[in-house]
C-alpha positions as CSV (number, residue, x, y, z in Angstrom):
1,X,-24.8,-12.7,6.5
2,X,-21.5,-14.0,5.0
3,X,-19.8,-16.6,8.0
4,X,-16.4,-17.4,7.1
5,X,-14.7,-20.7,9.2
6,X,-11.6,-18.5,9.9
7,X,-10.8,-15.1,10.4
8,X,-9.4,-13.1,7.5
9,X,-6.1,-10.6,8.1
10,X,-6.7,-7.2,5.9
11,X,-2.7,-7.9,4.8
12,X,-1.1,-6.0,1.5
13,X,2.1,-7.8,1.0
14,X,4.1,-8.8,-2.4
15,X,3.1,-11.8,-3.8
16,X,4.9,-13.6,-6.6
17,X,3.3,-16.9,-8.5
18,X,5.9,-19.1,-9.6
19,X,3.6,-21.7,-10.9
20,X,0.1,-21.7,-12.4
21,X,-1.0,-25.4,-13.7
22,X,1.8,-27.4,-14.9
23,X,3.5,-24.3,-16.1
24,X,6.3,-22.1,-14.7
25,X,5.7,-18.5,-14.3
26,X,6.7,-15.2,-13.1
27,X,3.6,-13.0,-12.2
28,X,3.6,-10.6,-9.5
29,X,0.8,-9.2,-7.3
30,X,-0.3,-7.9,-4.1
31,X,-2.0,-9.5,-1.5
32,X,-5.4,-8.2,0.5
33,X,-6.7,-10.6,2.8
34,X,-4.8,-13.8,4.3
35,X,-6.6,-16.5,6.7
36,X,-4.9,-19.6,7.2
37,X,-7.1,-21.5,4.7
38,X,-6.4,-19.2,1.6
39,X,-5.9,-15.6,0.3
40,X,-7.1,-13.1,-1.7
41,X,-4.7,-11.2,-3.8
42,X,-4.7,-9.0,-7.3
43,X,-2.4,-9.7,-10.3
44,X,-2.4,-9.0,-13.5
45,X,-2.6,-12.3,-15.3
46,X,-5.7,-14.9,-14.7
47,X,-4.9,-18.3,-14.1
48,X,-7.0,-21.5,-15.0
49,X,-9.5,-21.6,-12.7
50,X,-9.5,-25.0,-10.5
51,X,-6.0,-25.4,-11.2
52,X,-2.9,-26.2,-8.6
53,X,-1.0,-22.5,-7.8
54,X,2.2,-22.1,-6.3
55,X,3.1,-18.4,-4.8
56,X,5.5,-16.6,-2.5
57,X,4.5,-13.8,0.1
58,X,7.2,-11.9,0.8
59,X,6.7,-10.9,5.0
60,X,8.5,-8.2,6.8
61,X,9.6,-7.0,3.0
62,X,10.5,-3.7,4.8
63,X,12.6,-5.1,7.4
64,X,16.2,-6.0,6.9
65,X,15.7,-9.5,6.1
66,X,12.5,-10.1,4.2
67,X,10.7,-13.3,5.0
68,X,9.3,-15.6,2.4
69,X,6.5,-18.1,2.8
70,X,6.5,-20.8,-0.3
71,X,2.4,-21.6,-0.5
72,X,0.8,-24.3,-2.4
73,X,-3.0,-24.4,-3.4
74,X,-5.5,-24.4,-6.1
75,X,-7.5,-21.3,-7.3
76,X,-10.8,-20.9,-6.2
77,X,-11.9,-17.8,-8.3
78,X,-10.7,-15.0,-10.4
79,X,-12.8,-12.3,-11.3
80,X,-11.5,-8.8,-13.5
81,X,-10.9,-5.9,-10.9
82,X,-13.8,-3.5,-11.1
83,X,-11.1,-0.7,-12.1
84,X,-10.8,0.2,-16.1
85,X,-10.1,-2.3,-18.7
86,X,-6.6,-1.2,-18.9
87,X,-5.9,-1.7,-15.4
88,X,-2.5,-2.9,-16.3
89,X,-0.5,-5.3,-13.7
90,X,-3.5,-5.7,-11.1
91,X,-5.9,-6.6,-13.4
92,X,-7.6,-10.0,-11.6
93,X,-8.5,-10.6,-8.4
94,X,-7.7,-13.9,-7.6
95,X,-8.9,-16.1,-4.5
96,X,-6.8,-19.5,-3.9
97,X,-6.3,-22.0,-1.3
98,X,-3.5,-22.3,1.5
99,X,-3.0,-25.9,0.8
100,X,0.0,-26.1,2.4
101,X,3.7,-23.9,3.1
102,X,6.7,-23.5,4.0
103,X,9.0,-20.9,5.3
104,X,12.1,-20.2,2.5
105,X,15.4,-18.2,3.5
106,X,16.9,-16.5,0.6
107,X,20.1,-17.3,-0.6
């Protein structure tokens, strides 16, 4: 039996990656599980495995006032969806860390 150090939050929220590596990017995805160590989410791009991540969940994004939460981590693991090769934007299921984060007010 799989034991997990913290508990895991069944969440689908946007999720955009604004940095993979050393390079800028745009990607978008959708969250499915949150704990305070890391999260699980699906895009459509892979990024280098190991590597430094940088992402945005966008909370309460059918509120008034969405809420962003700037994360910084690594990825752990990223792994083709098990839907058809053409999957399109949700392609990857990617698991990173929840180095550290910060709360972001939009502008």
């Amino acid at each position: 039996m799989e034991q997990r150090r913290t508990r895991r939050f069944q969440l689908e929220l946007p999720l955009s990656i604004i940095r993979a590596g050393a390079e800028r990017v745009t990607m978008a995805g959708l969250t499915k599980n949150i704990s305070s160590c890391g999260v699980l989410f699906t895009t459509g791009k892979e990024p280098d495995l190991g590597g430094p991540i940088e992402y945005i969940i966008t909370l309460n994004h059918e509120g008034p006032q969405p809420v962003n939460l700037r994360c910084v981590g690594k990825v752990l693991r990223a792994e083709r969806t098990h839907f058809a090769p053409d999957a399109g934007p949700k392609a990857y299921q990617i698991a990173a860390t929840l180095e550290r984060y910060e709360f972001v007010r939009e502008r």
